[in-house]
Structures are given as structure tokens and as C-alpha cells.
VOLO-657335 format. One record per residue (C-alpha): residue in three letters; x, y, z. Coordinates in steps of 0.5 Angstrom, whole numbers, padded with zeros to 4 digits, always signed. Example, Ala and Ser with C-alpha at 12.3 -4.5 7.8 and 13.67 -1.06 7.14 Angstrom:
residues 2
Ala+0025-0009+0016;Ser+0027-0002+0014;
//
This chain:
residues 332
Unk+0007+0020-0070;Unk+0011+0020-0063;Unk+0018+0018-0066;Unk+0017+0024-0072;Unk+0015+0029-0065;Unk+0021+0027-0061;Unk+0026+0027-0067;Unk+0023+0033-0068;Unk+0024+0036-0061;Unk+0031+0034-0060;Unk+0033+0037-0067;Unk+0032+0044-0064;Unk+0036+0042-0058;Unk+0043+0047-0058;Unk+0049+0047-0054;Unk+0046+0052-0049;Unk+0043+0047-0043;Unk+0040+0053-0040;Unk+0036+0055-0046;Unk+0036+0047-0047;Unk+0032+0046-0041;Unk+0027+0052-0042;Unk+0025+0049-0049;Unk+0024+0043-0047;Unk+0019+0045-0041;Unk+0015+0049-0046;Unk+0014+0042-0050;Unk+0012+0039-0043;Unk+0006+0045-0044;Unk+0005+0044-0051;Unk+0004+0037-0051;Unk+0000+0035-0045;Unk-0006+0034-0047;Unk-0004+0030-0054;Unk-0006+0022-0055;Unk+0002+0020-0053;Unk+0002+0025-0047;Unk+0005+0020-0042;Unk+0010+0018-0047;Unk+0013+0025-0050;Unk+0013+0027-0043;Unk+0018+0022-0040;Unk+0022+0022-0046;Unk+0023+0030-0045;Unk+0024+0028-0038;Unk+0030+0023-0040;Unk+0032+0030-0045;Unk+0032+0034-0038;Unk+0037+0030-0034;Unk+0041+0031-0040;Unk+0041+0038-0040;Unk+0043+0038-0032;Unk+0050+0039-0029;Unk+0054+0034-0026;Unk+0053+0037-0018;Unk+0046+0038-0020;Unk+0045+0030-0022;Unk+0048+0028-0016;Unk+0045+0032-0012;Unk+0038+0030-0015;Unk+0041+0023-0013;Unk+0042+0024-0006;Unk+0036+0027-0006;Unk+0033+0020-0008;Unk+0036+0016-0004;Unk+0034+0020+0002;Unk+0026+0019+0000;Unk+0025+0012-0002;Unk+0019+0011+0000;Unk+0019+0003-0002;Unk+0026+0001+0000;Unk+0023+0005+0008;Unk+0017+0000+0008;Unk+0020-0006+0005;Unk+0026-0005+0010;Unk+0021-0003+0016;Unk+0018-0009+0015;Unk+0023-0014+0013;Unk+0024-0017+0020;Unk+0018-0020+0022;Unk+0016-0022+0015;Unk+0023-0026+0016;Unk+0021-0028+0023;Unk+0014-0030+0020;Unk+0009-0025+0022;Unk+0005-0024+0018;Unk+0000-0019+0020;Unk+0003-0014+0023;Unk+0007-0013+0016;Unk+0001-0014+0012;Unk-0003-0008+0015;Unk+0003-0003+0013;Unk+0003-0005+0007;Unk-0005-0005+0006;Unk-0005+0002+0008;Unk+0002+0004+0004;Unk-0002+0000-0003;Unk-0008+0005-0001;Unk-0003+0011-0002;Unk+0002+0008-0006;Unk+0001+0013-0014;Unk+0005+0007-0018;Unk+0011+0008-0021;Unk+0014+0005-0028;Unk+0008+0003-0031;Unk+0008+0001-0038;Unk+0006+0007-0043;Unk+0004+0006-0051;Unk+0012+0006-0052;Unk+0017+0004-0047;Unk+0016-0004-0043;Unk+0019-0003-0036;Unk+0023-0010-0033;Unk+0028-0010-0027;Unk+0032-0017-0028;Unk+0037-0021-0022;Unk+0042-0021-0027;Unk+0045-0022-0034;Unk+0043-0028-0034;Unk+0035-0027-0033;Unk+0035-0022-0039;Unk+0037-0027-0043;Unk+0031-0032-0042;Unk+0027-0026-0043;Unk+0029-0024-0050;Unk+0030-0032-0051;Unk+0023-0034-0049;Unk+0018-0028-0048;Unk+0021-0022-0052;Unk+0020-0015-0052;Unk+0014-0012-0056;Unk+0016-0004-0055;Unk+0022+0000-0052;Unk+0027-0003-0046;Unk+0027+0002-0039;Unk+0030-0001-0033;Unk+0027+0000-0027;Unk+0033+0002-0023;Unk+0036-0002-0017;Unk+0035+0003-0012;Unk+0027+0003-0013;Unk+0025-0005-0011;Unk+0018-0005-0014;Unk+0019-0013-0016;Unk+0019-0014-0009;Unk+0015-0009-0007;Unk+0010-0013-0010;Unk+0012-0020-0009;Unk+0012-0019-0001;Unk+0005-0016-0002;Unk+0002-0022-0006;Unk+0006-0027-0001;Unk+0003-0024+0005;Unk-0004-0023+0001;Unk-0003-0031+0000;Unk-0001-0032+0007;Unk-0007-0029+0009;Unk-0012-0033+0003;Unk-0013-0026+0000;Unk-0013-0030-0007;Unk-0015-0025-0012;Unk-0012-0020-0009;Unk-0005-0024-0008;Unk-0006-0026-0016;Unk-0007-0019-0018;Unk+0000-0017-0014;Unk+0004-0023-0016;Unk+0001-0022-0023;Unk+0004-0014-0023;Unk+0010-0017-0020;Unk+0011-0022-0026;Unk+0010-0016-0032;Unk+0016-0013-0028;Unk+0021-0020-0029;Unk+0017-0025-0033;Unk+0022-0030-0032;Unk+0022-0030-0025;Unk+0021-0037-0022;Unk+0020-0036-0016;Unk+0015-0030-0017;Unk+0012-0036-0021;Unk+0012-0041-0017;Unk+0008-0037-0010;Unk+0003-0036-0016;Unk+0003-0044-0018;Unk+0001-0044-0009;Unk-0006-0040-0012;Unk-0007-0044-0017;Unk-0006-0050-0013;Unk-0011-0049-0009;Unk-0016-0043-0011;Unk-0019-0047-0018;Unk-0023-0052-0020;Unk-0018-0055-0024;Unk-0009-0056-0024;Unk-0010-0053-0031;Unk-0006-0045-0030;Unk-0002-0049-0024;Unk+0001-0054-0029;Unk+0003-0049-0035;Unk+0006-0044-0030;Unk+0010-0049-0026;Unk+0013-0052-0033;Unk+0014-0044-0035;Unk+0017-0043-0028;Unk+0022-0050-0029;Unk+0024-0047-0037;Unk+0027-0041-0033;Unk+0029-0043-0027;Unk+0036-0044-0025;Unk+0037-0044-0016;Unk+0037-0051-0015;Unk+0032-0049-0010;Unk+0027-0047-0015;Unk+0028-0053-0019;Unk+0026-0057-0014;Unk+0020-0054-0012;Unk+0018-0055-0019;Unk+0019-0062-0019;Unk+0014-0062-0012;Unk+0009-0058-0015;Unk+0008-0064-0021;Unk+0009-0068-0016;Unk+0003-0066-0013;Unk-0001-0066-0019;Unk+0001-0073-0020;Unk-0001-0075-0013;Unk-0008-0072-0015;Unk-0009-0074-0021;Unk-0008-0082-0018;Unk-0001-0084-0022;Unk+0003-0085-0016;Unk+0009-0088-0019;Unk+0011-0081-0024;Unk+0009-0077-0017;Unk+0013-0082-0013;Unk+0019-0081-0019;Unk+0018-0073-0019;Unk+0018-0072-0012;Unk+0024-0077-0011;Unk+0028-0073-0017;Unk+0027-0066-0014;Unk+0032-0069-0007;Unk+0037-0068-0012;Unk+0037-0061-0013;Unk+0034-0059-0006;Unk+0034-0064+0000;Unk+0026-0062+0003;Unk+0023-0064+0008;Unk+0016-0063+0006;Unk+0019-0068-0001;Unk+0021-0074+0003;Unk+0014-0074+0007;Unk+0011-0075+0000;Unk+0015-0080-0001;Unk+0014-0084+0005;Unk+0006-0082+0004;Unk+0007-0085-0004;Unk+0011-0092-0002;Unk+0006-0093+0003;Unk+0001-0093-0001;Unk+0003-0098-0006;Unk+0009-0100-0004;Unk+0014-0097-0011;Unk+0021-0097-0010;Unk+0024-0094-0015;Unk+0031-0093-0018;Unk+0034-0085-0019;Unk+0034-0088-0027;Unk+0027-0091-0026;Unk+0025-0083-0024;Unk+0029-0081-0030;Unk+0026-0086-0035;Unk+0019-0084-0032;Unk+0020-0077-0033;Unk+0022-0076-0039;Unk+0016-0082-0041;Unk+0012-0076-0038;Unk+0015-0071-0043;Unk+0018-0066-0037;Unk+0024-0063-0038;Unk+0031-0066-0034;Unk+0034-0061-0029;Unk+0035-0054-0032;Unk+0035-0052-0039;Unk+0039-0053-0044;Unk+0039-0046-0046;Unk+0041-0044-0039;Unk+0047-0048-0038;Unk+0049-0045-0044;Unk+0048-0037-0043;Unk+0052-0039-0036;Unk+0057-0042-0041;Unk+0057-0035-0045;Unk+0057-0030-0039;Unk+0063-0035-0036;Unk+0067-0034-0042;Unk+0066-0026-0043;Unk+0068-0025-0035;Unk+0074-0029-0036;Unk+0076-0025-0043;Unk+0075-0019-0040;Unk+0078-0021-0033;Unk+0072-0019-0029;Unk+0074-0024-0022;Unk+0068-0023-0017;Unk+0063-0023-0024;Unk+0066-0029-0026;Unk+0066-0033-0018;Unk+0058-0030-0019;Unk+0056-0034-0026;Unk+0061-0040-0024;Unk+0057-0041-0017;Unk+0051-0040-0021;Unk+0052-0046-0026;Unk+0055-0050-0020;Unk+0049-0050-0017;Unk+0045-0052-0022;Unk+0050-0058-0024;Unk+0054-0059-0018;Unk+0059-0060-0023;Unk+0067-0062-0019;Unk+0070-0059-0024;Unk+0066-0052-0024;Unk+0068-0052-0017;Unk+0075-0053-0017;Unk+0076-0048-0023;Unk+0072-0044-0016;Unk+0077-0046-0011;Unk+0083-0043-0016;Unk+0080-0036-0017;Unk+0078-0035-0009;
//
């Protein structure tokens, strides 16, 4: 129905974008109150920007970029959350989030996604896939971290439920986001009965993760558990493991707490032997490595340096590979 309506709107399109723009407002009238109302009007909405000149675009731009509401809180707010101070950031947002209309919400058609980069949208398609049509959210409008910083607040402030319901739009925005997923994994820990949600979103987390701080913090959280569970020497192996991808603080005092308690020694092997025993995956994905892989060789065909320099930085981190860096150190 909806893809028999559009085709038929853009069959009556011609070559007059003034006439153009006139019928395409009229559809907006014709259509409003059918069952696919939303959808129609923003698909007749994209046809509009089609029919606009390119000084009227840009104009439309400028426009845009003067009136970013979220981009002026976010930055409004970015120093204290950085310095730590939590409440004051949290009172404008809360008064933000109570006027705030929603922006790039799914309709009965069209998915809206905002990835990091190239290599995200690869996970996505690899491991949770699309069930309607793509729309990106632009760079522009930073609605990800709109909601991720209003969740971490919420968090901070042990606002659970209301943090979940923002951390939990944040991850329909990037599903694959670790780091969005593991400031969920913090609820979890500590706001249910059981570890059940905080074991099977960390090891989502752990399959998307490629920052070797957000691999580390994985290894923590299933450190964690283990300790919970009473089974120290596999906490003891996860916790010791993540000081290979992130030299925490927080780890090396789980460490010192565990080997007091039942003094275990163990060996990096040992830790990697009881790991694997424990079905938990080993470093970063396999199927991570390769699409980075990929997006190297595309870069270095097409001649592309910084992006190179960029996919080359990232896989360096994740493997902390000599050969990776001196290629690096060539190109810089």
C-alpha cells in the first residue's frame, strides 16, 4: 500500500520544480489522515528537499545549524559533566527532556541508525540486521548522545528505570554500540535480582566491541560475576586478561582482593586456558578484525590516507600488532 501511494506520487512528478513543490503539498493534505500518514509525509517531505534549489538547500542548512537545540545543550552542558558534576547538567536536561518533541523515530517503514563509523554499520548488518528501510541520523543532530549522557546522569543519580528507558533509546539508535551497552550492564549489576540481563548484555557488548577499553571493561563485568558467583579463579583469569587491553585500576584491585582470599597464582596462559574452558570469547571478534581488514585494503585502493591512518589505529588497538604500527608510522 504505501510503496503503490509513493510510486504513484512520484509518477506525477515533471520537470517544473515549482509545480513540483505545489502537488507534493497538496499530497501532504491528501494523505494526512491515512493509516501510513507519517510515512508518506516524510517520504513526500525527502521529494520536497528535491525539488529545492541549491542556494535554498543551503540556506535551509545554514538555518539548521544556527538552531540545533541538541547540539547547544549537549555542549551547554559538556564541561561539568566532564569535570564531574552531575547535578546541575541533570536539571537541564530534565527540563530539556520535558519539552524536547523526539526526533528520528522509527515509523511503520524506515529504521532510524546513527553509526561511529563504517565499521559499526558492519557489526549491525552482521549481527542484528534491518527489518524496514535505512535512514541515517545526521552528524549534525547527536541525538545518540543525547540520550546516552541523559541515562549516564540518571544512572549516576540511581535514577534506574528512568536511566534504562534512555540508555535503552540510545541502543535502538546504535545497537552495537559497546559502550552504550555496557553503562546498561551498570544497571543490571546492580538494580535485579539476578546477573541474568547483565551476562547476556555484556557478552553482546564483548562480540561488538573493538576500543580495547571497552574489551576490558567486559572482561571486568564477567570478572565480576565470577566473584559473585564464588568461582575465583575464573574471576581471578578475567580480571587478570583485561590488564592486557586496559591497565585499570579498579582490575588490579579485584586482583590483589581474589589472590588474598585464596591465594591463586595464575599464568596469562592459565588465564587464557580457563577463559576458553568458560566458553568466553578471546580478545576481539574474529569477524571484527576482518571487516577492519577490508576497510584497510578499500582505503589503501582508493588512495584515502587519513581514513586509512584512522582503520589502521583502530585494529592496532584492538591487537597491538608491531607490524600494524610501523605500516602507521610510514603513512604518518
Amino acid at each position: 500500500m504505501y510503496e503503490e501511494i509513493i510510486t504513484e506520487i512520484k509518477s506525477n512528478l515533471g520537470s517544473n520544480k515549482d509545480l513540483n513543490r505545489k502537488y507534493l503539498s497538496s499530497q501532504i493534505e491528501v494523505y494526512k489522515d491515512h493509516p501510513y500518514n507519517k510515512e508518506i509525509i516524510k517520504e513526500i517531505s525527502r521529494m520536497m528537499w528535491d525539488c529545492l534549489s541549491e542556494d535554498e538547500k543551503q540556506e535551509f542548512i545554514e538555518i539548521s545549524e544556527k538552531e540545533n537545540p541538541i547540539m547547544d545543550i549537549l555542549n551547554d552542558i559538556y564541561f561539568d559533566v566532564e569535570n564531574g558534576n552531575y547535578e546541575t547538567p541533570l536539571k537541564k536536561l530534565d527540563d530539556f527532556m520535558e519539552t524536547f518533541p523526539g526526533m528520528f523515530e522509527d515509523d511503520k517503514v524506515s529504521e532510524y541508525h546513527y553509526f561511529t563509523n563504517p565499521l559499526e554499520e558492519m557489526i549491525f548488518r552482521k549481527y542484528i540486521g534491518l527489518k524496514k528501510e535505512l535512514r541515517y541520523i545526521p552528524d549534525n543532530q547527536p541525538l545518540l548522545d543525547l540520550y546516552y549522557v541523559y541515562g549516564f546522569l540518571l544512572l549516576e543519580t540511581q535514577q534506574y528505570e528512568k536511566a534504562e528507558e534512555y540508555l535503552r533509546k540510545a541502543i535502538k539508535i546504535n545497537p552495537v554500540s559497546a559502550r552504550i551497552i555496557l553503562e546498561l550492564c551498570e544497571i543490571y549489576k546492580v538494580h535485579t535480582y539476578t546477573f541474568n540481563e547483565f551476562i547476556i548484555r555484556t557478552s553482546d557488548a564483548l562480540k561488538y566491541a573493538y576500543l580495547p577499553q571497552d574489551i576490558a571493561r567486559c572482561y571486568r563485568n564477567l570478572g565480576h560475576y565470577y566473584v559473585e558467583e564464588n568461582q575465583m579463579k575464573p574471576a581471578l583469569a578475567l580480571y587478570t586478561y583485561s590488564m592486557e587491553y586496559e591497565a585499570s585500576p579498579l582490575a588490579y584491585a579485584e586482583i590483589k582482593f581474589i589472590q588474598s582470599k585464596g591465594n591463586i597464582e595464575l599464568t596469562l596462559n592459565e588465564c587464557i586456558d580457563i577463559i576458553k574452558n568458560k566458553n568466553i570469547q578471546i580478545g576481539p571478534n574474529p569477524f571484527i578484525l576482518e571487516c577492519l581488514d577490508e576497510l584497510i585494503d578499500e582505503c589503501e585502493r582508493n588512495n584515502l590516507p587519513n581514513q586509512l591512518l584512522y582503520f589502521l589505529e583502530l585494529k592496532f588497538d584492538a591487537t597491538n600488532d608491531e607490524k600494524i604500527l610501523e605500516k602507521m608510522n610510514i603513512i604518518k
